[in-house]
N, C-alpha and C positions, 0 to 999 in steps of 0.2 A: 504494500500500500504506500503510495506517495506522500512525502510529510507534506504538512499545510504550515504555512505561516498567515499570523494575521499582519494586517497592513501595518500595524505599529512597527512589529519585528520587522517588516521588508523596510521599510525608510529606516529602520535604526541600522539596517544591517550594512545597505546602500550608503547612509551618511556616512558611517566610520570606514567604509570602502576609498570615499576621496583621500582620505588622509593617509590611508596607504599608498597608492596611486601617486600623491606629491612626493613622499617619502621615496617613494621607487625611483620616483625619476631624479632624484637628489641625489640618491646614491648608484645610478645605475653605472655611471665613469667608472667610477671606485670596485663594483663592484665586477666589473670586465675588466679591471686590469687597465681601461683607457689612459692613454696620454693626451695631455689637454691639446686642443685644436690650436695651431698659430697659423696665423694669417700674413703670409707674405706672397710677394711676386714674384718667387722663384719659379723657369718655367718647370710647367708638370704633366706629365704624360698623357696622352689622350684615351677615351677607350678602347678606340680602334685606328687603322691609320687615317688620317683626313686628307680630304682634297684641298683643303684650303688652310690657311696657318694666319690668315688677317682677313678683316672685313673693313668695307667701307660704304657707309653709308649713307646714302644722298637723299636726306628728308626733305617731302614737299609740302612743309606745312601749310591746311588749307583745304587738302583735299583735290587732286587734278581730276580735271574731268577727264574720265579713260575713253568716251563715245568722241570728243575730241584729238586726240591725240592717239593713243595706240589699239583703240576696239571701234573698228570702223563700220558703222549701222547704217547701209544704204536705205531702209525698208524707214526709220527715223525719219532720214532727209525727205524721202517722199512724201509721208503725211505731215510734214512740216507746218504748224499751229492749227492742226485739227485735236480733236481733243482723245487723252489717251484711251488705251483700251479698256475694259470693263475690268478686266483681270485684275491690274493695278490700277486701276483710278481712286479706290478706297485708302492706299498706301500713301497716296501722293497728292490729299486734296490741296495741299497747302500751295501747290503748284499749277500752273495752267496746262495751256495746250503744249503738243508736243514741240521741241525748239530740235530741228536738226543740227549738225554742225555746220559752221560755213566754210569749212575747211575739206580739201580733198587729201585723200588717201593715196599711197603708191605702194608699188611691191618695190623690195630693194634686197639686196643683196643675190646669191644663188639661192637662198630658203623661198625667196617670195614674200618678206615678214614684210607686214605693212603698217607704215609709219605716217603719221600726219603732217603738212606740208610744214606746219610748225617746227616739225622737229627733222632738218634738212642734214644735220652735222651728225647725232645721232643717229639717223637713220642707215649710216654710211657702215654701222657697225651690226649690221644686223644678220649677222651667221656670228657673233659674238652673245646675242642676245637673244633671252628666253623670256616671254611675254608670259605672264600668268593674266587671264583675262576672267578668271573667276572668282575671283579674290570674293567676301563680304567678311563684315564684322559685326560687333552686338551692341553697339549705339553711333546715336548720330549726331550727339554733342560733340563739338569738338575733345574737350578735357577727357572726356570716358573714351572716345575711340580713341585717343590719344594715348593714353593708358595702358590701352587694350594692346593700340599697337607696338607701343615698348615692354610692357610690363606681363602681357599675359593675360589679364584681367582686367576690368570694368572700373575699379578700386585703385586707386591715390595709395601713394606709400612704396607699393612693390623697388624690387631691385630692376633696373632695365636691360634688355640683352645686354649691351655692354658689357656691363656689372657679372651677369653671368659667366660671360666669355672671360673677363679677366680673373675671376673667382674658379673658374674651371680647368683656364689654358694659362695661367701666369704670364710674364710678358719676359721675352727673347732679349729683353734689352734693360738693364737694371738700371740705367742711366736714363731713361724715361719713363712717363706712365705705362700700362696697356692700354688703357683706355683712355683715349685723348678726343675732347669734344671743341670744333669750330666755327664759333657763333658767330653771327652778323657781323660788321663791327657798327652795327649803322643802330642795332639793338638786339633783345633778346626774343624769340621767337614764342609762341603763347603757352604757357605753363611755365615758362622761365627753366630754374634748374632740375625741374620735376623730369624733364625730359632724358636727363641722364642722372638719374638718384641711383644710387646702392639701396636706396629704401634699409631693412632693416639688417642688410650684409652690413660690416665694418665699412666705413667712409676710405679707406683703402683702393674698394675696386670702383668706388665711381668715377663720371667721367670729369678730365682734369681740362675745363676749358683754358685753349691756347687763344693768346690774342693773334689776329691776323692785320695789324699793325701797331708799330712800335714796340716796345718790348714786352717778348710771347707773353711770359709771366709774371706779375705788379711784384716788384722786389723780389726779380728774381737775385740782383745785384744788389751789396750793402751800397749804403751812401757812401761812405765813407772806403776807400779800398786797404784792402791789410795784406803785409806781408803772406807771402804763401807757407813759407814755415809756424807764421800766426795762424794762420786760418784750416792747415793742417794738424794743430795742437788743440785748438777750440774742438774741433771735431772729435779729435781721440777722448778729450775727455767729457764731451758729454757720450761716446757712447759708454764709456762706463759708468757713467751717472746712470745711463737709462738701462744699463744692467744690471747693476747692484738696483734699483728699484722692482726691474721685473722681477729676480728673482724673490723678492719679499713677497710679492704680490702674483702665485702662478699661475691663480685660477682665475683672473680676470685679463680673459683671453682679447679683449681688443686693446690692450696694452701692446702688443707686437704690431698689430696695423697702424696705432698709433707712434708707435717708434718707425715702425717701416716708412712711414710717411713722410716723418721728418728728414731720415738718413735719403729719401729720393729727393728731397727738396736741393738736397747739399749737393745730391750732384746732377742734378739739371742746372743747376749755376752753372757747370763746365759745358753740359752738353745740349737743352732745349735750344739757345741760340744760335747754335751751328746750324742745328734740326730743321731750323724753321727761316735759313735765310736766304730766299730766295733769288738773291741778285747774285746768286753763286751759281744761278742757272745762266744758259746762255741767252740771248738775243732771240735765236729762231723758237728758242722752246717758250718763252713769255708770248712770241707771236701766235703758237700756235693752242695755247690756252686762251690766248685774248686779255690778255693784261696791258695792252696797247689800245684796247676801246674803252671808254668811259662806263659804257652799260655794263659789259661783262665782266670787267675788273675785279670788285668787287668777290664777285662768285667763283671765279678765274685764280684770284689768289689762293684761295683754300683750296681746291682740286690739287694747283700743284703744292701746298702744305701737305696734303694728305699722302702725296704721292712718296714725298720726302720722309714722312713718319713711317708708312707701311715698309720703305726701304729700308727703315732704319731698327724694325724688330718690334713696331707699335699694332697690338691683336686687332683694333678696334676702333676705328676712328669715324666721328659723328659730323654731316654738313649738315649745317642749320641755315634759315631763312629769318632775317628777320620778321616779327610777327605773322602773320597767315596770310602770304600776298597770292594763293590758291584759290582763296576762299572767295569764289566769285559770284555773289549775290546780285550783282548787275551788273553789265557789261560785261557779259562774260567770256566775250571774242576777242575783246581787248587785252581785258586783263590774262588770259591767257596765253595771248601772243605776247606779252610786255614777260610773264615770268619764263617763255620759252626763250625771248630773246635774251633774256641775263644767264641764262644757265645750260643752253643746248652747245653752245661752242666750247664752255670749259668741261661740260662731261665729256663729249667725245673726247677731247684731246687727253682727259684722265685716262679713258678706255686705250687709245692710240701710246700712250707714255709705257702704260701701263705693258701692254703686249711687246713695244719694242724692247722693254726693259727685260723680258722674261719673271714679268711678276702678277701677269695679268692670270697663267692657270695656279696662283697661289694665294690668290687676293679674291674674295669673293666682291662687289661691288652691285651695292641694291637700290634701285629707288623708287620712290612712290612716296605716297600719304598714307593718312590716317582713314581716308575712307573716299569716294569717287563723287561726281554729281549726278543731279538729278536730270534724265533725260526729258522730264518735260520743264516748261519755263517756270523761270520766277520773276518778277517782277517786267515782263514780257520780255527782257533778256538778257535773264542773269540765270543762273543755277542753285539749285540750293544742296543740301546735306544731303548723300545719299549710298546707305553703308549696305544695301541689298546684293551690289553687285559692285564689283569695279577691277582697274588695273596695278600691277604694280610688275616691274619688269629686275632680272636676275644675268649680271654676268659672269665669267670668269672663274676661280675659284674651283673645279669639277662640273662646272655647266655647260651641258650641249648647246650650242648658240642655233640661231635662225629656226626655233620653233614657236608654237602658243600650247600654252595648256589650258584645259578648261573653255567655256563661251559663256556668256550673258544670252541671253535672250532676244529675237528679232528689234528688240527696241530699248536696249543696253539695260532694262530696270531691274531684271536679276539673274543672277550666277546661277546656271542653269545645268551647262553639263563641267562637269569633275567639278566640283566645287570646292574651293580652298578654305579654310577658315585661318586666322592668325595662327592658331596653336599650330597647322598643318604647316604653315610656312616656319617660325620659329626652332619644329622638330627639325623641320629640311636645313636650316641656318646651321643649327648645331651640328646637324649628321655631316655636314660639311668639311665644320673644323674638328672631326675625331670626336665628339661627343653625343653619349647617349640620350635622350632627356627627361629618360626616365631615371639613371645613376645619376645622373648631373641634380644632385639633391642638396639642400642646406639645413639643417637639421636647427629646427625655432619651435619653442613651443612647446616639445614632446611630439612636433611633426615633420616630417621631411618636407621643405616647400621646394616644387618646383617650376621653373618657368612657364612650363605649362599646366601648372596647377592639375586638375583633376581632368582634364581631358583627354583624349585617348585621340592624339596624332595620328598623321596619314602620312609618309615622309612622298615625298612629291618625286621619287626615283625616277620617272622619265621621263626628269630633267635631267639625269647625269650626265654626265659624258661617259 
């Protein structure tokens, strides 16, 4: 016969159960024998071998309209401001009739990938590049798809790929960050430093915005300059200050991120300004980023920054935009063509740098938004949010170039066949650089979190080369 408990005894029994439960996980180190976790940038083996050993990626904050530029919808342009179909007209009342693009389409390269007139210099690279045309995500706020698409999740706080990568892969070069983020210099793009947070890893693996003019890092030099036999003795003896400290103190494991931090500060003083100087380039190669036009300049100069860091053993490097100049709520022809013109001549030549250098199949290179627009109109013509379906394109790194994966739907509104989710790209990011994403774990809480949190990836393998 089964014993009975009354409800009294289940909740007394249940209560005094948490307190076990905290106790276990107090002692659980201790009691496996564990050595406490330290956090440094030494590099560290992958799970498996990878195709790619850096990433670089080319955020379009904003959201680019992909019926625009790279997912070309003839069946769109035809009913051009007739009103959408029944299917989605419930999805998208906020928006009018259908808006085609005003732009045409070509095949380029031997694939046949077809690129928008907008994107003339890019397009030249197209058996380099893999179109994902099925992308969607799980909100249409900027901040949340934003989120979504660095961090994994809908939710503020996370650590962002970056973070990941540098927490997983260490960085090749002890003399810089791994993860190195290149912001406007004209301002910061929307979420500010949210965009590249470690969230609740150690401040260690987040990303270390470089300036892209004047000097990379604010004191990175003292004022004052000191003898080198000075400035070599300062050093010796704080690091045995901050060893005779850690060792008092063993269990408070973000003491070594925080020492690590300091000791890379000391020597990016030798080495970020070399890193990042780019009048070390020649004449023909500033021409052929466009750092010679006023428009491009700008966005031209961090292409080739970025090209100099990945050279240099940096896992992970971030282009930013300032604020959301994607985000094309009106005039959305315009403003489209104004953010292709500042950025289509320095990505190819990143692509072109990249390849002559032999570091294009080691260097994965991504770009896109946080989410696509809406193919019927807004404000008769502009576009609005629209995260149902969109584009975001992959080069280099292990990817087969001059294909598409995945479609949208006759009238771009959703990702229809193979469809991608974030986690499905994220898994393929990782599987890239040697990592698992389901091992690639951080243990918070009594939980392992991981990038992709509780989702069950699809790695996007016919992409590979």
């Amino acid at each position: 016969m089964q014993p009975t408990f009354s409800r009294r005894q289940v909740l007394s029994r249940l209560g005094g159960g948490f307190g076990g439960l905290a106790l276990a996980s107090l002692l659980e180190p201790h009691l496996r024998g564990d050595t406490p976790r330290t956090h440094d940038l030494r590099p560290k083996p992958t799970h498996f071998p990878a195709r790619a050993r850096a990433v670089i990626q080319l955020f379009m904050h904003g959201g680019p309209s992909h019926v625009d530029l790279l997912d070309p919808k003839p069946v769109l342009s035809r009913y051009d401001g007739q009103a959408p179909p029944p299917e989605v007209a419930d999805d998208e009342r906020i928006t009018g009739n259908l808006l085609g693009s005003p732009y045409r389409f070509h095949q380029h390269g031997q694939s046949g990938l077809e690129f928008s007139e907008t994107l003339p210099h890019v397009a030249r690279h197209a058996d380099k590049i893999a179109v994902i045309r099925s992308m969607f995500t799980e909100h249409r706020n900027h901040e949340q798809a934003l989120w979504m698409m660095h961090t994994g999740l809908i939710v503020a706080g996370r650590p962002s790929i970056g973070a990941w990568a540098a927490y997983g892969l260490g960085s090749e070069n002890q003399n810089l960050p791994a993860y190195i983020v290149l912001p406007d210099p004209r301002g910061l793009p929307v979420d500010g430093i949210r965009n590249w947070s470690s969230g609740w890893m150690p401040p260690l693996y987040q990303g270390t915005p470089f300036r892209a003019e004047g000097m990379p890092v604010l004191n990175l030099r003292p004022r004052t300059p000191r003898p080198a036999a000075v400035e070599e003795n300062r050093l010796r003896l704080l690091s045995e200050l901050n060893a005779e400290h850690r060792s008092r103190r063993p269990d408070e494991l973000e003491l070594d991120a925080r020492i690590a931090s300091f000791e890379m500060a000391a020597r990016m003083q030798l080495s970020a300004g070399a890193a990042l100087d780019i009048n070390q380039e020649t004449p023909a190669m500033h021409r052929l980023y466009g750092l010679d036009n006023a428009v491009t300049r700008p966005y031209a100069t961090r292409c080739l920054m970025a090209r100099r860091l990945i050279e240099r053993g940096v896992r992970f490097v971030q282009i930013f935009m300032a604020g959301q100049p994607w985000d094309t709520h009106g005039n959305n022809a315009a403003q489209t063509r104004s953010c292709c013109q500042q950025t289509d001549q320095p990505v190819a030549a990143l692509l072109t740098d990249l390849a002559q250098r032999g570091l294009l199949d080691s260097t994965l290179v991504f770009w896109g938004g946080e989410f696509g627009r809406t193919p019927g109109a807004q404000n008769r013509d502009g576009r609005d949010h629209h995260p149902y379906g969109f584009s975001v394109w992959l080069a280099g790194g292990g990817i087969r170039g001059g294909q598409t994966h995945g479609a949208t739907d006759d009238f771009g509104y959703r990702a229809a066949v193979d469809r991608c989710s974030v986690a499905d790209l994220h898994a393929t990011m990782l599987h890239l650089l040697g990592l698992d994403y389901q091992r690639l774990a951080y243990p918070r809480h009594g939980r392992d979190e991981r990038l992709t949190d509780v989702h069950q990836p699809r790695l996007l393998s016919r992409l590979f080369a």
